[in-house]
N, C-alpha and C positions, 0 to 999 in steps of 0.2 A: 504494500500500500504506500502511495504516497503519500510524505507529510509536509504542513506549512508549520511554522515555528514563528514567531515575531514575540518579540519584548516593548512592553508598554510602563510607565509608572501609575502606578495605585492611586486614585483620585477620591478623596472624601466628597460626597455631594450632600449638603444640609436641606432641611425643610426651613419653611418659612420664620419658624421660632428658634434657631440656630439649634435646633437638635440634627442629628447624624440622619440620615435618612437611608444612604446603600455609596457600596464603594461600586466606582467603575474604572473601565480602563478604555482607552481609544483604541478604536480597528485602525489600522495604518490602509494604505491603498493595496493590496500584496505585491508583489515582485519576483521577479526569479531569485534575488536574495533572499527571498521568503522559503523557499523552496525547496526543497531534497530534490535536483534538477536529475540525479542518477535514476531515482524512483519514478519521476513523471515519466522520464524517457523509455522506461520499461513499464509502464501503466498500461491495461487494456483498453483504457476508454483516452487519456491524454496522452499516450505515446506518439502519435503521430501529427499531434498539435503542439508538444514542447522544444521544438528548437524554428517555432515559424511566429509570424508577427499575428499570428490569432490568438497565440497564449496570454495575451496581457487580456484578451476580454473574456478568455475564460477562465481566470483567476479571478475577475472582476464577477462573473458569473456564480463563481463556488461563495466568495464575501459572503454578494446578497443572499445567496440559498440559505448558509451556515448563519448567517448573524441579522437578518434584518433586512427588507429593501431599506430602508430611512434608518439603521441604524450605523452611527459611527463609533459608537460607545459598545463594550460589553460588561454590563451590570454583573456583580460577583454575586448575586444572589438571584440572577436567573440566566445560569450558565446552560449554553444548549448543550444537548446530549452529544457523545464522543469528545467535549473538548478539554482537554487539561488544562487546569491553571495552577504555577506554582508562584504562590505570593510570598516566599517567605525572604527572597531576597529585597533590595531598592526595588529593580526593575523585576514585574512579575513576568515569567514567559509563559506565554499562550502556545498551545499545540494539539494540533489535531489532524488526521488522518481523512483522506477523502479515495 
């Protein structure tokens, strides 16, 4: 399986009365930096779209499916299913398999 990997910083977002409300982190845009580039190129379904210029919009494609059409944020308390989050360093890494 292919994986994407990105590292984001841990965001507190408050409610109106300066209480804690949920921590989030930014989706970045993905990239082939983002990428296990050996794994797509051996992938059944993106093998033969990882080294052409139609890969950026089907990274762009996996985003919206996995996190949201409109979101740019991933809330740490409604993490979609398959995705890891390890928060325990500064930067939390995001990773998940497609």
């Amino acid at each position: 399986m292919a994986k994407i990997t990105f590292k984001g910083k841990v965001e507190q977002v408050y409610n109106m009365d300066d209480t804690p409300a949920f921590l989030r982190i930014k989706v970045p845009e993905f990239k082939r930096s983002h990428c296990d580039m050996a794994a797509f190129r051996k992938h059944p379904k993106y093998g033969g779209f990882a080294n052409s210029d139609l890969f950026a919009g089907i990274l762009a494609r996996i985003r919206r499916n996995t996190f949201g059409q409109y979101s740019d944020y991933l809330r740490l308390d409604q993490v979609p299913e398959g995705v890891n989050v390890d928060a325990s360093d500064f930067l939390a890494i995001v990773s998940f398999e497609v």
